[in-house]
C-alpha positions in Angstrom: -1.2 7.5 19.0 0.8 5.4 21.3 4.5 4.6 21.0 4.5 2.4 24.0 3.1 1.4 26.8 -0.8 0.9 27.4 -3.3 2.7 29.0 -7.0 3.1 30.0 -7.5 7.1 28.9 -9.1 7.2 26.1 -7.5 8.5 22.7 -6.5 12.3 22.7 -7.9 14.3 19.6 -5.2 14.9 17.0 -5.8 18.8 17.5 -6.4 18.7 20.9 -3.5 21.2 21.6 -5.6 24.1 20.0 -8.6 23.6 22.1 -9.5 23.9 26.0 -6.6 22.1 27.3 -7.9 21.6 31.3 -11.6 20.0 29.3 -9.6 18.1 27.0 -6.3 16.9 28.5 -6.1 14.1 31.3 -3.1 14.1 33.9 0.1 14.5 31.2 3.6 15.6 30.8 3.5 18.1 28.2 7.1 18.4 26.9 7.4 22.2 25.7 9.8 24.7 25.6 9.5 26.4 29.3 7.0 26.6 32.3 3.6 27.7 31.9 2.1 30.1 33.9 0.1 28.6 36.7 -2.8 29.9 35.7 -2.7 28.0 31.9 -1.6 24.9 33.5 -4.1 22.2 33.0 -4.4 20.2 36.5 -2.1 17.8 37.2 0.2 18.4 34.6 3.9 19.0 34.5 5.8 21.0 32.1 8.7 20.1 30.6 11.4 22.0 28.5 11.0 22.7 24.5 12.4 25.2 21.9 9.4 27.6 21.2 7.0 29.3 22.2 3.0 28.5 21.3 -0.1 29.9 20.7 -3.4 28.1 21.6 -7.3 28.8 21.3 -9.4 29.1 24.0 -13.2 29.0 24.5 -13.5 32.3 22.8 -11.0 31.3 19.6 -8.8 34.4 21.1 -5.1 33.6 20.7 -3.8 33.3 23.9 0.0 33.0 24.7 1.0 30.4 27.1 4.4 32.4 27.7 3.2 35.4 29.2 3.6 35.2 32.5 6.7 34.5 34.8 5.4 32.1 37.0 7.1 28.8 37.5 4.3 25.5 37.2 3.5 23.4 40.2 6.1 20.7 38.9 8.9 21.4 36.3 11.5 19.5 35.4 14.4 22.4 36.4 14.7 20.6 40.1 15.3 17.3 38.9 18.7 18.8 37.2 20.9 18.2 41.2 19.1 14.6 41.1 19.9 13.9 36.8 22.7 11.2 37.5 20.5 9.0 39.4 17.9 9.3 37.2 14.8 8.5 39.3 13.3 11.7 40.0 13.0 12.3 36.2 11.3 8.1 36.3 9.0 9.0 38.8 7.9 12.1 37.9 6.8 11.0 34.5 6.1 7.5 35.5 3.1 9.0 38.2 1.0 10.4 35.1 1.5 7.6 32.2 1.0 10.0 29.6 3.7 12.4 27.7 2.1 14.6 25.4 4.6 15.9 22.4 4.1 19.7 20.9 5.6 19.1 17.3 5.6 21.0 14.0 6.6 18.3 11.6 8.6 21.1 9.4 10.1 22.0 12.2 11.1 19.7 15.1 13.4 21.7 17.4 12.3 20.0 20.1 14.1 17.1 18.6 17.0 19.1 19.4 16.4 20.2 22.8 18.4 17.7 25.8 15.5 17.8 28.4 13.0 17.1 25.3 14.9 13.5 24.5 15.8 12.7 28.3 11.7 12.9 29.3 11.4 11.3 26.1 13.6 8.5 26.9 11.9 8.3 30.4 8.6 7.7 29.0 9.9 4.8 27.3 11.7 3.4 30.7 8.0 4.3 32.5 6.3 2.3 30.0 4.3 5.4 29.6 2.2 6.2 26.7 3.5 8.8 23.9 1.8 11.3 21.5 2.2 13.6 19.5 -0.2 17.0 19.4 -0.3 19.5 16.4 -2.0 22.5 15.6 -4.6 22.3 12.8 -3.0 24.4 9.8 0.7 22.2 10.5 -1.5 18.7 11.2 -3.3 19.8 7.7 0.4 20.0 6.1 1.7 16.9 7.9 -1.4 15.5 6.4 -0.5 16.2 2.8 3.2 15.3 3.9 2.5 11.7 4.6 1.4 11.0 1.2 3.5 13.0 -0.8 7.0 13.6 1.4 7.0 10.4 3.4 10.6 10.1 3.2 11.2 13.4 3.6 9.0 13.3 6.8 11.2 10.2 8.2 13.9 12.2 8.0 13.0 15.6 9.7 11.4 13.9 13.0 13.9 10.5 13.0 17.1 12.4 13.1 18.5 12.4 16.1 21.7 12.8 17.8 21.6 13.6 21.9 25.6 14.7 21.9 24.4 17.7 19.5 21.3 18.6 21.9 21.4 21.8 23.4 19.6 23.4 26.7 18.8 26.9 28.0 20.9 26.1 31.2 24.9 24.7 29.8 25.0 23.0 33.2 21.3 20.7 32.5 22.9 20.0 29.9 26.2 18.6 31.4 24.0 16.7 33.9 21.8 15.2 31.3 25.2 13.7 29.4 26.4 12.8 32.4 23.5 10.2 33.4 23.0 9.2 29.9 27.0 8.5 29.8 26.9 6.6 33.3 23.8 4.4 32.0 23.3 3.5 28.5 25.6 5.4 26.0 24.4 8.1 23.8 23.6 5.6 21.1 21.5 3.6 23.0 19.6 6.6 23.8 19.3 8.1 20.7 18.5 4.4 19.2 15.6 4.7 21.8 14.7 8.1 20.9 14.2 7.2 17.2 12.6 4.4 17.5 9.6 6.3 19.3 9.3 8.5 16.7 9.8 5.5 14.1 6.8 3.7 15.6 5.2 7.0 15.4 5.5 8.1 11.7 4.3 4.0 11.0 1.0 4.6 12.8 0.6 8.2 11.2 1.4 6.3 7.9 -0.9 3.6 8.4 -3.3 6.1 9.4 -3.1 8.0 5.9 -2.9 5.2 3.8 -6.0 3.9 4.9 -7.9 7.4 4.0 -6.7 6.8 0.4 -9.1 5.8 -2.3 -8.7 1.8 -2.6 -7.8 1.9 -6.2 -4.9 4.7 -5.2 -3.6 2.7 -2.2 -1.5 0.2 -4.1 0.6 1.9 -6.3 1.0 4.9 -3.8 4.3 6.1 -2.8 2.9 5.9 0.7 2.3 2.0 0.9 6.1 1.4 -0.5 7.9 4.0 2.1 5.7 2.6 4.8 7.1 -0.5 4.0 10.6 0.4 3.8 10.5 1.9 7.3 8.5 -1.1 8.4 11.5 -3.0 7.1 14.1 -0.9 8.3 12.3 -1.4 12.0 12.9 -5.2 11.1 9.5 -5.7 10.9 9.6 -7.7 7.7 5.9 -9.7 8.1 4.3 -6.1 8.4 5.9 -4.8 5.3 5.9 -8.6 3.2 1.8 -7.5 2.0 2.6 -4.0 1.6 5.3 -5.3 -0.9 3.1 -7.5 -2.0 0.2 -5.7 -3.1 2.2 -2.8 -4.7 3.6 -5.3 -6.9 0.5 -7.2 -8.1 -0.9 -3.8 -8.5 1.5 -2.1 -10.2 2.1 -5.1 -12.7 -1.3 -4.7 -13.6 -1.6 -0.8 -13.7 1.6 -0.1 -15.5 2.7 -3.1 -16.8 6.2 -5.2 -16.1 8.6 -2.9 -17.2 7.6 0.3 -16.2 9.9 2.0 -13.8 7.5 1.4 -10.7 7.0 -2.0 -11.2 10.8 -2.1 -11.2 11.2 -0.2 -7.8 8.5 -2.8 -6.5 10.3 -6.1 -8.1 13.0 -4.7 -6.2 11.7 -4.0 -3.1 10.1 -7.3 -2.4 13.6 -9.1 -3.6 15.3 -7.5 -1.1 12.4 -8.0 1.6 12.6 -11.7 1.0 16.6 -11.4 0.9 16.2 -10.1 4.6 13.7 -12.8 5.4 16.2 -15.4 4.3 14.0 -16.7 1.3 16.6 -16.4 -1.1 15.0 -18.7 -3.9 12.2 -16.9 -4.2 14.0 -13.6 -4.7 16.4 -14.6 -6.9 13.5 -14.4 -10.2 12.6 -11.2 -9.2 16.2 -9.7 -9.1 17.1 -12.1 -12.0 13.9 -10.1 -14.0 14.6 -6.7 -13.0 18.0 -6.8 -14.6 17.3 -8.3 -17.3 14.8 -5.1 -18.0 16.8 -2.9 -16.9 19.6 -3.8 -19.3 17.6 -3.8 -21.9 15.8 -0.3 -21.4 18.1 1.5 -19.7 21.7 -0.1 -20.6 24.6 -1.5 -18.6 25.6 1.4 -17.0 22.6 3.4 -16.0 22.9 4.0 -12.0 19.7 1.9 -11.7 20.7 -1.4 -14.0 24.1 -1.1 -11.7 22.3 -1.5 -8.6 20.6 -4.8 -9.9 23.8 -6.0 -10.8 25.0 -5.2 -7.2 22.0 -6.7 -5.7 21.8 -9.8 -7.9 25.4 -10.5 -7.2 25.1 -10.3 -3.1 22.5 -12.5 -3.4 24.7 -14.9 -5.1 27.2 -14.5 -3.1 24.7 -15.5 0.2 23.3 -18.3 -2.0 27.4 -19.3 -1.5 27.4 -19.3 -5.6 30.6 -17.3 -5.4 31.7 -17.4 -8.8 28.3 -16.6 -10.4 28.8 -13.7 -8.1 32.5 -12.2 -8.5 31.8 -11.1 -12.4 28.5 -9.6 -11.6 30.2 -7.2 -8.5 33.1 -6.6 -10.5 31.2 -5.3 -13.4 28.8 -3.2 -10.5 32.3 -2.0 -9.0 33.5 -0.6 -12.6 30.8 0.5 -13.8 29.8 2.8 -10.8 33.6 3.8 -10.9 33.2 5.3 -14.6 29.4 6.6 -14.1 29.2 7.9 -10.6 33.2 8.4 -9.9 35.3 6.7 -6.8 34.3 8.6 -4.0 30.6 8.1 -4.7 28.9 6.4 -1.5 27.2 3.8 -4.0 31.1 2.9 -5.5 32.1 2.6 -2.1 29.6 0.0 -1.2 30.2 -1.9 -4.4 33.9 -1.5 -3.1 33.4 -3.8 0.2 30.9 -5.8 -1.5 33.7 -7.2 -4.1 36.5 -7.2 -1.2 34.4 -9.3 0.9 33.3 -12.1 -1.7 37.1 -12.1 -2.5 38.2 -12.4 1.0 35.4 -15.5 1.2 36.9 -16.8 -2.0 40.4 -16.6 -0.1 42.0 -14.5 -3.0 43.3 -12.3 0.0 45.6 -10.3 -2.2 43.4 -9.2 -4.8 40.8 -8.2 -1.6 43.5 -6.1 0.4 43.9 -3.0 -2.0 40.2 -2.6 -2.3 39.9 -2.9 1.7 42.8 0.0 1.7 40.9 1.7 -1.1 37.6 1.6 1.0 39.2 2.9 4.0 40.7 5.8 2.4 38.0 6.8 1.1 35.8 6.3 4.2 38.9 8.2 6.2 38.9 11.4 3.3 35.2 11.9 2.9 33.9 10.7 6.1 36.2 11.2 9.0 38.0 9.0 11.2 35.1 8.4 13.8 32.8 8.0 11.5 30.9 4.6 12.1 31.7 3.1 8.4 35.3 4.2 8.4 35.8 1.8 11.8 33.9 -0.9 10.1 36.8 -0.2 7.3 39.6 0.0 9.8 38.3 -3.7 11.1 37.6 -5.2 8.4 41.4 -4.2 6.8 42.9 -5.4 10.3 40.8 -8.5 9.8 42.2 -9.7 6.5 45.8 -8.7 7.5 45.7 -10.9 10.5 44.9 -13.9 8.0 47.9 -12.7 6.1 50.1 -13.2 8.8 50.7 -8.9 8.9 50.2 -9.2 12.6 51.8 -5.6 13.7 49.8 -3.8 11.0 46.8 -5.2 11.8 47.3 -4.8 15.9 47.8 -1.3 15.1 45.1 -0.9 13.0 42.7 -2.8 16.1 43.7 -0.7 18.5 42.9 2.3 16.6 39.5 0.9 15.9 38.7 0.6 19.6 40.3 3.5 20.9 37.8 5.4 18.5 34.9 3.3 19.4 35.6 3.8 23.4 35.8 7.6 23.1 32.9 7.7 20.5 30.6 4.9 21.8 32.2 4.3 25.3 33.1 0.8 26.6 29.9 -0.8 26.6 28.4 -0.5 23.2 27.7 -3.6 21.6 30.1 -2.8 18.6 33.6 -1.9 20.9 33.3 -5.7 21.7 32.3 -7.2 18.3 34.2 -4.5 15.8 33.7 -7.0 12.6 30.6 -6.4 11.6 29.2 -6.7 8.1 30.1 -4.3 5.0 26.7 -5.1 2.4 24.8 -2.1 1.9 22.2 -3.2 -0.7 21.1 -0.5 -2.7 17.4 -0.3 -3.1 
């Protein structure tokens, strides 16, 4: 499957990595976890660095090792490591073959973790160079069973990344490697870059498994509603709007309206068309579940307090403020008493009630739930931690429009202090530190 990029090869066999690699493989980088010996090197090929070692069958269905042997490959990516801060020899080297072939085990995706895995990985991107990803048959027969039953669970094991905590056999390819990615882009640009490959990825292996459902299963499949929540996550919300769509109208008339997944799907959609902008039309839906989820589950369930948090946002972007404030105040209490103070959900409901009282201008009954959020944020997450700055700003923010001008400067210049050594001095959010606090819960 390709992530990017176009090309005239045709498709690579899913299990192509267990057969007669020189027959079956065209020019490729084959990102793996040390040289191959020459004489298993399929023409034309480079070898990249991975974790592991594997085992492949040849003509005879003999396991054969590729790691048996010594001998460096014609081209590996060891004497690119003097050249890393430039960058180009690493470009060049994968842009000459247009292909980067990925040996993954879902369960098990060290080569998620390895630096020289994500910096070719990266590079294919820049090449616009096509990207797969090759299994073995037993662990493509798991993944297989995965996408359908585990989807979530797959999304996070192969779309969590994080180049600082990457490792390499050599310490120094590694220094090299941070060293260009700091000088270029920032480690969250990479790592934004890096997921997203392997975002686009899991959607086409998703699509790919929902289709091989039964039609009468499709719709009200766990499948078609997590492919559409990482469709929407990617932003792509006209993708996932039919995939909503259908799951809804399907599970209305499977289940019925108040069963608890036609509830998820009511949800879902609301908050799809909330993202969209088409607030009128979600309003009903988020209207309806609540009212059933009052009724059969009470007040205080965890669920029926996420409607009431939903519900209320939406109000509050409708700019119906005061239909709003009651309905996140009783969200805020309620997930205070059911799921205690420090719980990420009471936090969210937290920020969601400051903000609509810092758009209402009641500025001093929003300031001790912005402190309250930020120590909170500061205790269970950390100082650096991406929502604890959001907390630090948004607190500076409102002091400033109180007139608290040497708290808030200090409070600012904490915020970016953090976000230059974290995110260094180009990232998007060390020039525009206010950013937005909603979390909908879904």
């Amino acid at each position: 499957m390709s992530a990017t990029g176009s090309s005239s090869h045709p498709p690579l066999p899913r299990e192509s990595h267990t057969v007669d690699w020189p027959r079956l493989i065209p020019p490729a980088v084959v990102i793996l976890d040390r040289p191959l010996p020459l004489s298993r090197m399929p023409g034309n090929t480079s070898s990249l660095m991975w974790w592991r070692p594997w085992k492949i069958l040849t003509r005879g269905s003999r396991p054969q090792s590729f790691f048996g042997s010594t001998s460096s490959p014609t081209t590996s990516t060891r004497h690119l490591t003097a050249s890393l801060p430039g960058g180009r020899p690493c470009l060049d080297s994968i842009g000459k073959l247009k292909r980067t072939l990925l040996v993954l085990e879902w369960d098990d995706p060290k080569p998620l973790s390895r630096a020289w895995c994500l910096w070719e990985m990266v590079s294919t991107v820049d090449t616009r160079s096509e990207f797969h990803v090759l299994m073995s048959p037993k662990n493509h027969k798991s993944f297989a069973t995965a996408l359908v039953t585990k989807f979530r669970h797959l999304v996070l094991k192969t779309c969590n990344v994080d180049l600082r905590s990457a490792q390499a056999f050599n310490p120094s390819d590694r220094d090299n490697i941070f060293k260009a990615v700091e000088a270029a882009v920032g480690f969250n640009e990479v790592n934004k870059v890096i997921i997203g490959i392997m975002r686009n990825w899991m959607v086409e292996s998703g699509k790919e498994a929902l289709l091989g459902l039964p039609e009468e299963e499709r719709a009200v499949s766990k499948l078609q509603n997590n492919l559409a929540l990482l469709l929407q996550d990617q932003g792509k919300l006209s993708e996932a709007e039919p995939l909503y769509r259908e799951a809804l109208e399907e599970s209305q008339r499977s289940f019925g309206d108040t069963h608890p997944d036609t509830l998820i799907s009511i949800n879902n959609l609301a908050m799809l068309l909330q993202d969209q902008g088409t607030l009128d039309e979600a309003e009903p839906l988020l209207r309806k579940a609540l009212e059933v989820k009052r009724r059969t589950l009470g007040d205080t369930d965890p669920k029926t307090l996420t409607s009431i948090n939903n519900l209320g946002m939406l109000f509050k972007d409708q700019g119906k403020l005061d239909e709003a404030e009651p309905l996140l105040r009783e969200a805020l209490e309620g997930r205070r008493g059911r799921l205690g103070h420090t719980h990420p959900d009471t936090l969210t409901s937290n920020k969601n009630l400051a903000s609509l009282l810092e758009a209402q201008g009641k500025l001093s009954e929003a300031e001790p739930l912005f402190r309250e959020a930020l120590e909170v944020s500061r205790r269970t997450l950390g100082d650096t931690h991406p929502d604890t700055l959001r907390s630090i700003s948004n607190l500076a923010f409102l002091l400033q429009d109180q007139g608290a001008m040497r708290e808030a400067e200090s409070l600012m210049r904490e915020a970016l202090e953090v976000r230059r050594r974290v995110l260094g001095d180009t990232h998007y959010s060390t020039h525009q530190p206010k950013q937005p606090w909603y979390v909908a819960s879904k």
